[in-house]
N, C-alpha and C positions, 0 to 999 in steps of 0.2 A: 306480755300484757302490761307490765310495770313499764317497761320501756315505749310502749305507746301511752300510755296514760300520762307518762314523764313530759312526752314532748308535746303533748296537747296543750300542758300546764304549761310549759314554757312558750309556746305559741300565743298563749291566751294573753301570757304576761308580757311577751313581747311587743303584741299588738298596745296593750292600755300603756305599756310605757313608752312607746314611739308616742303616742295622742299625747300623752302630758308634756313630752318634750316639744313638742310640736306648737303646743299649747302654750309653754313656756316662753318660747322664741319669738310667739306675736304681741306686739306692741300696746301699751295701754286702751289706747284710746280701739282697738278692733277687739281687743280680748275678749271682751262679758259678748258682743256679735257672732266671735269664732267658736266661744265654746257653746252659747245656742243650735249653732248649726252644727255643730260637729257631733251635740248630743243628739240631735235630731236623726242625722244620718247615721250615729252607731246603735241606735236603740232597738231600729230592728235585727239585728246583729246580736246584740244580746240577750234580746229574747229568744232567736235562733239558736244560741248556742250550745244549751243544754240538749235540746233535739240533734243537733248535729255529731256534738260529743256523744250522745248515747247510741249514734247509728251506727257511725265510727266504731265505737268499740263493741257491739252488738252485730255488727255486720260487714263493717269493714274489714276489722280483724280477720275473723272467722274465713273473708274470700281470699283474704292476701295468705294466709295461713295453708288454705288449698290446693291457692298456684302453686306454691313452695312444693308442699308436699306430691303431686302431679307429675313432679321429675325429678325425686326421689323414690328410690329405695327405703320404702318405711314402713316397715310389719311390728307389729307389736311381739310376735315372736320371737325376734332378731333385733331386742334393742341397743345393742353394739355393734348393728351393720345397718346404721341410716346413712346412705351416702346419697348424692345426685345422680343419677342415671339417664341423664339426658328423655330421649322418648321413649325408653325400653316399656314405660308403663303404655303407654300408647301403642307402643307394637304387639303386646302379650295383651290386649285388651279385644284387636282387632283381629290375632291370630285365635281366638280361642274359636273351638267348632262349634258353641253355640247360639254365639252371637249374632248370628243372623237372624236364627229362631227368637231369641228374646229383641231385635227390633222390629222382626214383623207382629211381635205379639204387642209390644207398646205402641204401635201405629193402630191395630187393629182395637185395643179395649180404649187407647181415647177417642178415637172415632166412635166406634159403635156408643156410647157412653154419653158422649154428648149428644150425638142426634137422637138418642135414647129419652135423655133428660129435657131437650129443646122440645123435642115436637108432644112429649105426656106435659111438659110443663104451660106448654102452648095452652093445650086443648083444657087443662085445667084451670087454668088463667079466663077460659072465657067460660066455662064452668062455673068458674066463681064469681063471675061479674054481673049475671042477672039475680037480683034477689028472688029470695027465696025463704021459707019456714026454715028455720036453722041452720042457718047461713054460717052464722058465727061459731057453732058449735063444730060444724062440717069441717070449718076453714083450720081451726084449732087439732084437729084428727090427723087431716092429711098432709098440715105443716109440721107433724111430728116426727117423721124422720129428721129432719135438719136440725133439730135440737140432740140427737142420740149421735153418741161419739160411734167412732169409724172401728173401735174395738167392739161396742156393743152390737155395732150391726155385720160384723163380721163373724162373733160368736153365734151371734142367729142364723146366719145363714150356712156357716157351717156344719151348727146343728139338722138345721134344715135340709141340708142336702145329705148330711152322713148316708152313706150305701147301705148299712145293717138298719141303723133307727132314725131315717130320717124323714118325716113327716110327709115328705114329699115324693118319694117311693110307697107312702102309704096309700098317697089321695091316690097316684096313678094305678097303683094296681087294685083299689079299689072302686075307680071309675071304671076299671077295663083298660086301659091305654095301655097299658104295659103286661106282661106274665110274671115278670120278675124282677129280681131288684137291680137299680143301676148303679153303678160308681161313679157318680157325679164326680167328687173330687181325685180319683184312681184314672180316670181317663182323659187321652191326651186329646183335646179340643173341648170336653164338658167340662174341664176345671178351669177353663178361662173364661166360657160362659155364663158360669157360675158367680163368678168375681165383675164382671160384667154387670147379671143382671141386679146385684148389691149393691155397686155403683149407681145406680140407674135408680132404685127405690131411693138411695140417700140424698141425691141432688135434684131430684123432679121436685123438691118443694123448693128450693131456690129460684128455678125458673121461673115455677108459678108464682111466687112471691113479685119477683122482679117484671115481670110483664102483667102480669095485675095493677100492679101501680103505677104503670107507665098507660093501661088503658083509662085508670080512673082520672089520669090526667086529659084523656080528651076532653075539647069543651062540649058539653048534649046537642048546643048547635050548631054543629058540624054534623051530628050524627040527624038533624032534625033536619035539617038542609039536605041532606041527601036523600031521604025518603022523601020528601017531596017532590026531590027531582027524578025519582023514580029509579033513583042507582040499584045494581043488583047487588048483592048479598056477596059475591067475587068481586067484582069492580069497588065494591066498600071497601073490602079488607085490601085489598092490591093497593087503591089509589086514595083513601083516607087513613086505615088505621094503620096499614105495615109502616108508612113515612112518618107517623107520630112515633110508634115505639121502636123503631130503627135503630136510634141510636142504644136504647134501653136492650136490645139483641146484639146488637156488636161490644159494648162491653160487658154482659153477661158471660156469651161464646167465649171472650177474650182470657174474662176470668178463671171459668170453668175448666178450660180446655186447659190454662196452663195449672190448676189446683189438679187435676185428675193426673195430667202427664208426671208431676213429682210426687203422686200419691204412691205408697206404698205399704201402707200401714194394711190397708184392706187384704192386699196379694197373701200380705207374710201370715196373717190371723188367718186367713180360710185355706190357703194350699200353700205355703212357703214356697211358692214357685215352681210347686210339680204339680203332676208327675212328671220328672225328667225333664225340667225347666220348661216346661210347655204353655205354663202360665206365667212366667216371670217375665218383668217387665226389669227398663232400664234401670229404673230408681229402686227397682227390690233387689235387683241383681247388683246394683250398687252397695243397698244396705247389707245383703249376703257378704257381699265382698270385705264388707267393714266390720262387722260384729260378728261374723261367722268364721273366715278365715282372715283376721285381723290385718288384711292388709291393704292400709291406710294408702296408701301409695295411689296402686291402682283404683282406688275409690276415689279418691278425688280425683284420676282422669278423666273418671267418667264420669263427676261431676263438671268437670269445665266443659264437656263435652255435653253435657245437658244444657247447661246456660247459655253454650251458644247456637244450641236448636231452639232455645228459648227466645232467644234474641232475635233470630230470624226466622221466628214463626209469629212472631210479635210485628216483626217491621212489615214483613208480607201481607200479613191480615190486616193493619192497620190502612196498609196501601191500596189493596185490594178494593174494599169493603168502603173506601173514602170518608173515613170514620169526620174528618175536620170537616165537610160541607154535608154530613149526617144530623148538623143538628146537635143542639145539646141534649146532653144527656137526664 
C-alpha cells in the first residue's frame, strides 16, 4: 500500500513538473496564451484526481492484490508456505465434489430472486400509482424492507423459519396445512427456499421504487391519447408504458441481478450454506473459503472467476436487451 501511494505521489508530481517545464520553454510573447490553455485543459484533471487516487487505492489495490494472490499458495494457517502455484488453486476449486451443487444453487437463487422481486415490484409499482386514502403512509410500510440491513432480515427470517419455534410452523399447523413441524433450514431444498424468499421481501421495494418513478414520468397525455383512441388495457401497457420504463427495467435487472449474485451475507446469517452446502452459493462459499478455512488463495480464484461471470453477464445482457437504442434512462 505505501508503495502504491509512493508512486501515485510521484506520478502526480511528475505530471505538474513536466507542465512547468513545458511552460518554461515557451516564449514570452505565447506564455500568459499557453498557460491559459494549458490550465484550462488540466483543471478537469485535477478536479478528477482525488476520485481517481481514491479508487485506485480503494479498489484497485484490493483487485491487483487478488490476481496475485489466485496463483498462490496462501492460507493463513501456513504463513511460511506462501508461494505461487500456478493454477493449482484453480484446479482444487474445479475438483472439489461439490461444486456443481453450489453453481446450480447460485444460478437458481439469482434467478428465482429477481424475477421474484421484478414482477411483486411491478405489480406494486402500479399499485402505488393510482391515488388513493393513505397513499403516503402505505408507500412508507412497504418501502421498509429496503431500509433494514441484510443481517436484520436474515435474523427474522431465521427466526421465522426455526423447525422447534418458528412462527411459521406455528401458522401452518394451525391452519391445518401441515401435522407437524418442518425443518425449513435442516432440509436439503427448503433451506435455499428459505434464503430465497428473504431475498425476495428485501428487494421488491427497490423495484417498486424504481418503476414508480419511471411510470410518474409518463406524460398524462399519452395516457389521455390512448383512451380516446380506444387502446386496450394490454395494447397500453405493451405499446405505451413497457417502451417508457424499458430503460428504468434494464438497469434495475442489471443492478439487482449482479447485487444478489455477490450477495452473501444473507446465505451465512440463515443457513451457513447448509444443510450439507445445499444452499450455498459461490460468493458464500467463497466467504467459507476465506474466514472459515483461511484460505486466501483459493478465495480469490473464485473471485476472479466471479468477476468474469460478471463481465459476461454484463456485456450479454446489455447486448441482448439493446440497452443504447432503449432510451435513456
Amino acid at each position: 500500500m505505501v508503495i502504491l501511494i509512493s508512486f501515485l505521489v510521484f506520478f502526480t508530481l511528475l505530471c505538474i513538473g513536466g507542465m512547468l517545464i513545458i511552460n518554461n520553454s515557451v516564449g514570452k510573447s505565447g506564455k500568459q496564451l499557453f498557460r491559459m490553455s494549458a490550465v484550462k485543459k488540466a483543471e478537469p484533471f485535477a478536479f478528477l484526481m482525488p476520485t481517481v487516487i481514491l479508487l485506485v487505492i480503494m479498489f484497485g489495490f484490493p483487485l491487483i492484490r487478488t490476481l496475485i494472490m489466485a496463483f498462490q499458495n496462501y492460507k493463513l494457517t501456513q504463513p511460511n508456505k506462501i508461494y505461487f502455484n500456478s493454477f493449482a488453486n484453480f484446479k482444487n476449486l474445479f475438483s472439489d465434489s461439490d461444486i456443481s451443487l453450489i453453481i446450480k444453487n447460485s444460478f437458481i437463487y439469482v434467478i428465482c430472486s429477481v424475477i421474484g422481486q421484478f414482477l411483486l415490484g411491478m405489480g406494486l409499482a402500479f399499485a402505488l400509482k393510482k391515488p388513493f386514502r393513505g397513499r403516503g403512509l402505505y408507500q412508507s410500510i412497504v418501502f421498509l424492507p429496503w431500509a433494514f440491513s441484510a443481517f436484520v432480515i436474515g435474523l427474522m427470517h431465521r427466526w421465522s423459519f426455526n423447525g422447534e419455534y418458528g412462527v411459521v410452523n406455528d401458522l401452518l399447523i394451525r391452519l391445518g396445512f401441515v401435522s407437524e413441524k418442518i425443518a425449513w433450514l435442516g432440509t436439503p431444498g427448503l433451506s435455499l427456499i428459505v434464503v430465497i424468499l428473504a431475498m425476495i421481501w428485501m428487494g421488491v421495494p427497490f423495484f417498486a421504487i424504481m418503476i414508480l418513478a419511471a411510470l410518474q414520468s409518463i406524460p398524462y397525455d399519452i395516457y389521455e391519447a390512448s383512451y380516446l383512441d380506444g387502446c386496450s388495457p394490454a395494447r397500453r401497457f405493451f405499446q405505451i408504458i413497457l417502451p417508457y420504463i424499458k430503460p428504468t427495467i434494464i438497469v434495475t435487472i442489471l443492478l439487482r441481478t449482479i447485487w444478489i449474485f455477490n450477495s452473501f451475507d444473507m446465505i451465512v446469517i440463515i443457513t451457513n450454506g447448509g444443510p450439507a452446502n445445499y444452499s450455498q452459493t459461490l460468493p458464500s462459499y467463497m466467504y467459507t473459503k476465506a474466514f472459515a478455512a483461511y484460505d486466501f488463495g483459493l478465495a480469490s480464484a473464485l473471485g476472479v472467476i466471479l468477476m468474469g461471470i460478471l463481465v459476461v453477464y454484463v456485456t450479454v445482457f446489455l447486448t441482448t436487451t439493446k440497452y443504447n437504442s432503449a432510451g435513456d434512462f
